[in-house]
C-alpha positions in Angstrom: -81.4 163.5 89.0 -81.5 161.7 86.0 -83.8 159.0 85.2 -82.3 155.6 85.0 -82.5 154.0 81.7 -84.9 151.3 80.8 -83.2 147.6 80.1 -82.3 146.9 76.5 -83.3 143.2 75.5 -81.2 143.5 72.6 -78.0 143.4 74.8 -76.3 140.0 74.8 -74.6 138.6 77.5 -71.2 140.2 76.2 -73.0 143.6 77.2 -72.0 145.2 80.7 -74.9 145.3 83.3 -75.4 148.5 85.7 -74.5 147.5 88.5 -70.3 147.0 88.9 -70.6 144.8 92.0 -72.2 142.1 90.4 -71.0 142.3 87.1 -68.4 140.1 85.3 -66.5 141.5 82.1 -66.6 140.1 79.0 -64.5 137.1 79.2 -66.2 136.5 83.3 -63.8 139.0 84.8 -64.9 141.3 87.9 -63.9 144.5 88.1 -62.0 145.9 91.2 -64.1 147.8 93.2 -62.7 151.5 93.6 -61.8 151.4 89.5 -64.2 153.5 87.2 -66.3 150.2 84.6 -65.2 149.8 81.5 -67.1 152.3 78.9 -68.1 154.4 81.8 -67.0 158.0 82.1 -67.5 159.8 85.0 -71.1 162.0 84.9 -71.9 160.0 81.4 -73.9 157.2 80.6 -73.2 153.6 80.8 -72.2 152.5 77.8 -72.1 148.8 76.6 -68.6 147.7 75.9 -66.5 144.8 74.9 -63.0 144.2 74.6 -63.4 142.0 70.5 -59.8 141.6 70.4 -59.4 139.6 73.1 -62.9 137.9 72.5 -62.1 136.9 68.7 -59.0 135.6 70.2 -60.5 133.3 72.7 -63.3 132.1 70.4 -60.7 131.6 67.7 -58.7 129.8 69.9 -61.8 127.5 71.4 -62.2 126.5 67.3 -58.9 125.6 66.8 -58.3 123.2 69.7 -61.5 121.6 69.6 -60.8 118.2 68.9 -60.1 117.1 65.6 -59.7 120.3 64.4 -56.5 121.2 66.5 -54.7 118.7 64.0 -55.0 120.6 61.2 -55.2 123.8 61.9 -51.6 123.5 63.5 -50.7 121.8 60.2 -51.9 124.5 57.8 -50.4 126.9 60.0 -47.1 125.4 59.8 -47.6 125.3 56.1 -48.3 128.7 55.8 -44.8 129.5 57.4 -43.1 126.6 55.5 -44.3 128.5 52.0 -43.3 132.0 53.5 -39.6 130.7 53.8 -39.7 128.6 50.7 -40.9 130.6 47.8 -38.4 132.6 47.0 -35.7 129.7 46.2 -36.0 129.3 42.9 -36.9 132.8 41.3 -34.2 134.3 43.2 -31.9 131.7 41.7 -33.0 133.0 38.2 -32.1 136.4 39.3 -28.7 136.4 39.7 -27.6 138.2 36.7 -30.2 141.2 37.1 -29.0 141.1 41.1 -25.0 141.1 39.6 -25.5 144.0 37.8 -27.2 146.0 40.4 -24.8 144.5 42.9 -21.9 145.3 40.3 -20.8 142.3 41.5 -20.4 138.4 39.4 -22.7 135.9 39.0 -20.1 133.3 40.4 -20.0 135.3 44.0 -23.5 135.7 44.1 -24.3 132.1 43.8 -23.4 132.2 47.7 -26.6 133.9 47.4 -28.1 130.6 47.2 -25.8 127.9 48.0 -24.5 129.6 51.3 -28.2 129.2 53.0 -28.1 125.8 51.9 -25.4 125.1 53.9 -26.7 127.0 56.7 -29.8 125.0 56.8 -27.4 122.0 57.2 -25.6 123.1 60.1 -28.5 125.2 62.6 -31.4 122.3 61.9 -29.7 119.6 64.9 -29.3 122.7 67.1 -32.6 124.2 66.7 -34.4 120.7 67.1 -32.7 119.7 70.0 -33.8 123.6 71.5 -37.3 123.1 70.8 -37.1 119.6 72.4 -35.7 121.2 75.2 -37.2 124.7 75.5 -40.4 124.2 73.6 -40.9 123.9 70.0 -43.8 127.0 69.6 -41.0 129.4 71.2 -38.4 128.6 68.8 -40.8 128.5 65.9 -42.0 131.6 66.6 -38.4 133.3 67.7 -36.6 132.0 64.5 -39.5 133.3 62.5 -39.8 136.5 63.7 -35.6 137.0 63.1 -36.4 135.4 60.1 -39.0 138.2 59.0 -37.3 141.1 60.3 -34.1 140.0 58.2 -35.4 139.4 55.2 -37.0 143.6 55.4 -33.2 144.0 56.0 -32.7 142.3 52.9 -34.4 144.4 50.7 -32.1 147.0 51.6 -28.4 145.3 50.7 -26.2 147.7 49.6 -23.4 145.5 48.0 -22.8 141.3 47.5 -20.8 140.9 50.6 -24.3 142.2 52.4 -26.7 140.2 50.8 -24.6 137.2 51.0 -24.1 137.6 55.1 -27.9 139.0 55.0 -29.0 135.7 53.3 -26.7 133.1 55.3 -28.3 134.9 58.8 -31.6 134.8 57.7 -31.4 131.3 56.6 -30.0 130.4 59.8 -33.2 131.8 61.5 -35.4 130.4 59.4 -33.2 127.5 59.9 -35.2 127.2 63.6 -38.8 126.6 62.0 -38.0 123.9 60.2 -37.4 120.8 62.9 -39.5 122.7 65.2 -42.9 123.2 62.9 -42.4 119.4 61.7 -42.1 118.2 65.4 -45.6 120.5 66.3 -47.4 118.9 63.3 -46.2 115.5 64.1 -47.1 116.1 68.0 -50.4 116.7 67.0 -51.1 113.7 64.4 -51.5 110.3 66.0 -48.5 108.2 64.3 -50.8 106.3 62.3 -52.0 109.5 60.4 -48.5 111.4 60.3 -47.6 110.2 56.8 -50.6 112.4 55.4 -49.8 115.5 56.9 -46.0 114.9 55.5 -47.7 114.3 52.2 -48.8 118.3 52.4 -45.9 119.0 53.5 -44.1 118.2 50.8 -47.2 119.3 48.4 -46.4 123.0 50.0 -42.3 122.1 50.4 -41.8 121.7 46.6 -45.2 123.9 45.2 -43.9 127.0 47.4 -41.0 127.4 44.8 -42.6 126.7 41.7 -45.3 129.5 42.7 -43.0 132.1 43.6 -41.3 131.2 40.1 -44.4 132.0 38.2 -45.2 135.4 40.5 -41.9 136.4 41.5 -40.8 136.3 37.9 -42.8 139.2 36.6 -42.4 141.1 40.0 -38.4 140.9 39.3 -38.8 142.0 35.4 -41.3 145.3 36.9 -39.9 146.4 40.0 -36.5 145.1 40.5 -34.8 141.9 42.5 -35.7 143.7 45.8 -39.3 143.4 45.6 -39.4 139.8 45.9 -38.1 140.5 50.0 -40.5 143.4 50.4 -43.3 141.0 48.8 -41.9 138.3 51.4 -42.2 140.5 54.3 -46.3 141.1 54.8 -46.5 137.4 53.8 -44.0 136.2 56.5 -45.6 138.5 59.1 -49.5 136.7 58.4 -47.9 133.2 59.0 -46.1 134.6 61.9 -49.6 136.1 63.5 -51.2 132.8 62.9 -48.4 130.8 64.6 -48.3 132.5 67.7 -52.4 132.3 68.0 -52.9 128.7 66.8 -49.7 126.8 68.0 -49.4 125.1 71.1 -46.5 124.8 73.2 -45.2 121.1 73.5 -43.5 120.0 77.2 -40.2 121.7 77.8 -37.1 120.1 79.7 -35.4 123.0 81.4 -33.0 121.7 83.5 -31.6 119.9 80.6 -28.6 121.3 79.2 -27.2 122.2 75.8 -24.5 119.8 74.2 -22.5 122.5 72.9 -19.1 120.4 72.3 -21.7 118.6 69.7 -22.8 121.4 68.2 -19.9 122.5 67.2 -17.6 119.7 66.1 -20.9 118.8 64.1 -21.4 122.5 62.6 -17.5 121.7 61.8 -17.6 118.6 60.2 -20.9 119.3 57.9 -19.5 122.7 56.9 -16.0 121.4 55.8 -17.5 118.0 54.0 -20.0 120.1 52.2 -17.6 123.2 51.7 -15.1 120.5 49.9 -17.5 118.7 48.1 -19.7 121.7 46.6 -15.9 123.9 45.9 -13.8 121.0 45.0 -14.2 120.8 40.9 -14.2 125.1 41.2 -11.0 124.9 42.9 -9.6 121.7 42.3 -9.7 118.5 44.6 -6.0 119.0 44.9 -6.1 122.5 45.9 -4.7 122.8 49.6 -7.7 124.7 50.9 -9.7 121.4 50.0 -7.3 119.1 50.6 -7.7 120.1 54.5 -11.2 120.4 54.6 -11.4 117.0 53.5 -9.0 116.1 56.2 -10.6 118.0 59.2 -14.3 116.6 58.0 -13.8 112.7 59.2 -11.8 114.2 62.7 -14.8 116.5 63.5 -16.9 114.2 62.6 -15.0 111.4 64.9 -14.8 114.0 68.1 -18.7 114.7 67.5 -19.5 111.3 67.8 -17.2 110.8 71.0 -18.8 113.7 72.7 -22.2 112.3 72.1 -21.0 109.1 73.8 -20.4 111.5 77.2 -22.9 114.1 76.7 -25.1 113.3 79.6 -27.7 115.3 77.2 -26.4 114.7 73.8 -27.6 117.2 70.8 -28.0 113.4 68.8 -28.6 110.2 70.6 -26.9 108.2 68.5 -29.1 105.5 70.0 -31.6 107.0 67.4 -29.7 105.2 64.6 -30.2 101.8 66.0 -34.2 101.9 66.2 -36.5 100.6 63.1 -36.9 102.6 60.6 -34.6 105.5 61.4 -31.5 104.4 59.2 -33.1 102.9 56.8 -35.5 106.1 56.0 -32.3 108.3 56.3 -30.5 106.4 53.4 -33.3 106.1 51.5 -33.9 110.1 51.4 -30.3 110.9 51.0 -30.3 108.6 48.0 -33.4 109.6 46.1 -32.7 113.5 46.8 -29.0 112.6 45.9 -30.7 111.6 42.4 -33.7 114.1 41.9 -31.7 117.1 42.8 -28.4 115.9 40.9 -30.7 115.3 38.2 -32.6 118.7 38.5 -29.5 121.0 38.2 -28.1 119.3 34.7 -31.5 118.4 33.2 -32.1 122.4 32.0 -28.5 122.4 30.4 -29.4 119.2 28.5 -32.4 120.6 26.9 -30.8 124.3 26.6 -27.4 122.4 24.7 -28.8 119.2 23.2 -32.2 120.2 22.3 -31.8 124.4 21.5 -34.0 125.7 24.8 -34.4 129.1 25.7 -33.9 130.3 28.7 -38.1 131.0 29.2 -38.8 127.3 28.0 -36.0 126.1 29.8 -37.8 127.3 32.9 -41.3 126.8 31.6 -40.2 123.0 30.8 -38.5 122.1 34.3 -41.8 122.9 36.1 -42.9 119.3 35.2 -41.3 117.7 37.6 -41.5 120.3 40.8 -45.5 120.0 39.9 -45.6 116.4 39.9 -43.8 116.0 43.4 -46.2 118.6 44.7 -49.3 117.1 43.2 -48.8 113.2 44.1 -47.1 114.1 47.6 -51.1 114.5 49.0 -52.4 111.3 47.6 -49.4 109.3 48.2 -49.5 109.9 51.9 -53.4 108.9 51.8 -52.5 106.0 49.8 -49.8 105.1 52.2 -52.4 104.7 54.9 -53.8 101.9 52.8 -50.8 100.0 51.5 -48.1 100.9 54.0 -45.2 103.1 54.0 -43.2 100.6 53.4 -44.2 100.1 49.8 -44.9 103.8 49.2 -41.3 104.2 50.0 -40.1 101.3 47.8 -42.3 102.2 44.2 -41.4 105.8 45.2 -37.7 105.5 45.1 -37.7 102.4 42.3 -39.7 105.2 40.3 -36.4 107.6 40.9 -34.7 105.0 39.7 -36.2 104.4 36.8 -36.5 108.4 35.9 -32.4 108.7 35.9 -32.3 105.6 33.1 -35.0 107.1 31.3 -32.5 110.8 31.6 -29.8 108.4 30.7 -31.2 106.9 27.0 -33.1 110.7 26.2 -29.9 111.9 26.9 -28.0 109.2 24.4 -30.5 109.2 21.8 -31.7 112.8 21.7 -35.1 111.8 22.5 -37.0 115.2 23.9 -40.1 113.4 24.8 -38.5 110.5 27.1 -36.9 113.9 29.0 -40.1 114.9 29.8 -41.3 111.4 30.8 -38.4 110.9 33.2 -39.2 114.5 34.8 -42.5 112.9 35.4 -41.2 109.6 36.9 -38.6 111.7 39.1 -41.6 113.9 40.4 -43.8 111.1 40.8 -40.9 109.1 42.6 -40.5 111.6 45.1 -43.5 112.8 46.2 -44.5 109.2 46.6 -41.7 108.2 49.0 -41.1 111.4 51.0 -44.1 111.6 52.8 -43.6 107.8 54.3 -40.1 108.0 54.9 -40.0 111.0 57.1 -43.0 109.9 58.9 -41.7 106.6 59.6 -38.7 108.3 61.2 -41.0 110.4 63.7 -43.1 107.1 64.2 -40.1 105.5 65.3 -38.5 107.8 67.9 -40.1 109.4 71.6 -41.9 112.2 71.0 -39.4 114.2 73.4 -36.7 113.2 70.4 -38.9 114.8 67.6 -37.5 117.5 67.2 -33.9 116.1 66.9 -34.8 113.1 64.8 -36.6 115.8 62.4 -33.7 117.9 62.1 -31.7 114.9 61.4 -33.8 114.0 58.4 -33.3 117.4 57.2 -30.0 117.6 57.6 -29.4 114.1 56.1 -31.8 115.2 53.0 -29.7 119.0 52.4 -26.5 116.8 52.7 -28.1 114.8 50.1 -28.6 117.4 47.8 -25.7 119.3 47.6 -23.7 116.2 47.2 -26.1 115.0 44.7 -25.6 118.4 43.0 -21.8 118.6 42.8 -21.6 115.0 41.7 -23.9 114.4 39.1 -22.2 118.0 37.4 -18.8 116.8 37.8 -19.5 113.7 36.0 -21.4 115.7 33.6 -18.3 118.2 32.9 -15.3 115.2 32.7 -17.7 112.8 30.7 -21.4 113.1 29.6 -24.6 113.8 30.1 -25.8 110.2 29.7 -23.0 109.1 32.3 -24.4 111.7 35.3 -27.7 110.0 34.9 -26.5 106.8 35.4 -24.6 107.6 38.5 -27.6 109.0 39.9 -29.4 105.9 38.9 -26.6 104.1 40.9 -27.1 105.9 44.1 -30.7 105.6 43.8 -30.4 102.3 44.2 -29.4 102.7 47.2 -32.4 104.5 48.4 -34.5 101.1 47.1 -32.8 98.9 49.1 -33.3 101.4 52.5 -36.9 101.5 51.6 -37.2 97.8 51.0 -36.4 98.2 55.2 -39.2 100.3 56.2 -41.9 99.2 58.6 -45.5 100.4 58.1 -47.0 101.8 61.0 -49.3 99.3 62.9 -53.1 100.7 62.0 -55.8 99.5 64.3 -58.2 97.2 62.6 -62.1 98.6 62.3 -63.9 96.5 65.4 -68.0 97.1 65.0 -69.2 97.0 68.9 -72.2 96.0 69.6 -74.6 98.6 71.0 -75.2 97.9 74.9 -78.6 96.6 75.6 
């Protein structure tokens, strides 16, 4: 019979003692009697064992949600999915002749490439925030992210335009699900006076993610091919994917609430047809009869939405949302100034490519002034906004956008290169000073069972802005001149100065000094 072994005072506690009817595993589980230990073979020695997996899980999870730390690690995880989506945007943009060729396909189908998830991130974000308010906002994060991930492998893999298009619109659809959702988990888990500096890294990662996979993607695209920038996406998707379903919490769920699909849809129709007419209309003609009725069947949809709201006994968009402080003035202000920046950011490289002899490379190298700008001052505005107020972060931010389409305007008249790079700055600057107050001052002013509604409401509101901003501003561009587009974006601007000027700061509590009990 052998001779039991001595004890080892190097064991820790996660060790597993002798005797199985006193012992607890690893995490403080007992083992069922009749069941051979854990690390113990029959006729062998014991053997100390413990299950790490599940133990650098638990400790990694005790780190994260212990107190003030739960915050942020939620927020750099939602980050980390936010630049996943996100970096790709512009590089692929740049791609489309290489991808035509290979395609043997056009460079005028393939915009769909990028303009088709655009307005697919339009129409899913109401639905998808109003799911996560409903069903939990972790489940949809981490259900649209893993479609998300598995289609853009797909991706990699289309075998004509028709199936990258479809490819693209679907994946953007599912990646369409983490963006209301991941905003509503971050602002969940700021207090509201504190929620305008985690949207200032949002929009830090929201317009850096782009500019970063333009300065990597680039030479991946000129070694390896167009496809390699999915495959690249993939592993980087799948970590931020990982690190959402261990770090994110789940927030309250409503489940015998039920889905406003009549909403859905005649909102779905009415965004698709406005911006369908608006972003095909100078392509096709705003006489055409294909635009014509989309322009016809956008104010009806738009008109039945709003009635079925008024019955919904659950409705996909309390339209009661538009009457609180805040909420309709921080939507106009972010339609206007995105109306402006992005209007401005799609003519700005042919002005310097046709007025001032660009290449293509400087072109590019040139219009990273202003995506690094916004990225940069988006962090310190939102800290600064904790001081001043949102309120006149918002205004300076948008009067700045303001002033950068005038400065466009008179470069653009006089042939002035350095004022083009001086209003890049302001536009930059303008941005990433207002965005972070103006969508937290949205979230600040609903429930937080709304948040993830009134987030995708923002969103939609902001893409609408955009696309709109885009078509306009090249329109004007194409029947008059360059100096002309500015100034209509100036105009609309304006707009966006005097939403800000209605923004209320968030009430901050005053420092009290209590005196130390005797």
């Amino acid at each position: 019979m052998p001779m039991p072994r001595p004890p080892d005072p190097r064991r820790d506690e996660l060790s597993q003692p002798s005797n199985p009817s006193t012992a607890s595993g690893p995490l403080g589980s007992r083992p069922v009697a009749g069941e051979p230990f854990p690390g113990e073979a029959p006729g062998g020695e014991e053997v100390p064992a413990v299950d790490w997996p599940l133990l650098w899980r638990a400790r990694l999870r005790r780190r994260v949600h212990d107190g003030d730390r739960a915050r942020w690690w939620t927020l750099w995880t939602a980050l980390a999915g936010l630049f996943a989506t996100g970096f790709t945007i512009t590089v692929l943009a740049v791609s489309l002749p290489d991808i035509a060729r290979d395609l043997h396909s056009t460079e005028t189908t393939l915009t769909w490439v990028v303009t088709g998830p655009l307005l697919t991130l339009a129409l899913g974000m109401p639905l998808f925030g109003k799911l996560g308010d409903v069903h939990g906002h972790r489940r949809v994060y981490l259900v649209g992210f893993a479609a998300f991930t598995v289609l853009t492998l797909v991706t990699a893999f289309a075998w004509n335009a028709p199936a990258l298009i479809v490819l693209r619109v679907v994946g953007a659809l599912a990646g369409a699900a983490t963006g209301p959702t991941s905003m509503a988990l971050i602002m969940g888990a700021f207090p509201a006076e504190d929620r305008v500096k985690a949207m200032g890294w949002w929009s830090l990662v929201g317009a850096g993610a782009p500019v970063i996979g333009l300065v990597a993607g680039g030479p991946i695209v000129d070694a390896f091919g167009w496809r390699w920038l999915f495959v690249a996406q993939v592993p980087i998707s799948a970590l931020a994917l990982l690190l959402g379903a261990m770090v994110l919490r789940e927030t309250p769920r409503r489940p015998h609430e039920t889905l406003d699909v009549a909403g859905a849809v005649f909102l779905a129709v009415a965004t698709l047809c406005g911006l369908l007419a608006i972003s095909r209309g100078a392509a096709w003609g705003w006489t055409a009869p294909v635009v014509v009725a989309l322009l016809a069947v956008t104010p009806v949809s738009l008109a039945l939405f709003v009635r079925a709201e008024r019955r919904a006994p659950h409705p996909l968009l309390p339209l009661d949302l538009f009457g609180r402080p805040n909420v309709t003035p921080s939507l106009i202000a972010q339609f206007a100034s995105n109306f402006a920046y992005m209007g401005g950011f799609i003519i700005t490289p042919l002005l310097v490519q046709d007025v001032f002899g660009f290449s293509v490379t400087g072109t590019s190298l040139a219009m990273l002034v202003r995506p690094l700008t916004f990225s940069l001052s988006s962090p310190a505005s939102g800290y600064l906004a904790v001081r001043v107020g949102e309120r006149r972060a918002s205004v300076v931010g948008t009067a700045l956008v303001v002033a950068s389409m005038s400065v466009f305007a008179v470069a653009a008249n006089a042939s002035l290169l350095p004022l083009v790079f001086v209003a890049m700055f302001l536009s930059g600057l303008g941005l990433g000073a207002s965005q972070p107050s103006l969508i937290s001052s949205v979230a600040n002013a609903v429930d937080a069972r709304d948040l993830g509604v009134a987030n995708a409401a923002q969103t939609m509101i902001t893409q609408i802005g955009v696309v709109v901003g885009i078509q306009v501003l090249s329109t004007v561009h194409d029947a008059a001149t360059f100096s002309a587009a500015y100034l209509a974006g100036a105009v609309v601007a304006c707009l966006g100065v005097v939403g800000a000027a209605f923004v209320r700061s968030a009430r901050r509590a005053e420092a009290v000094q209590v005196a130390p009990a005797a």
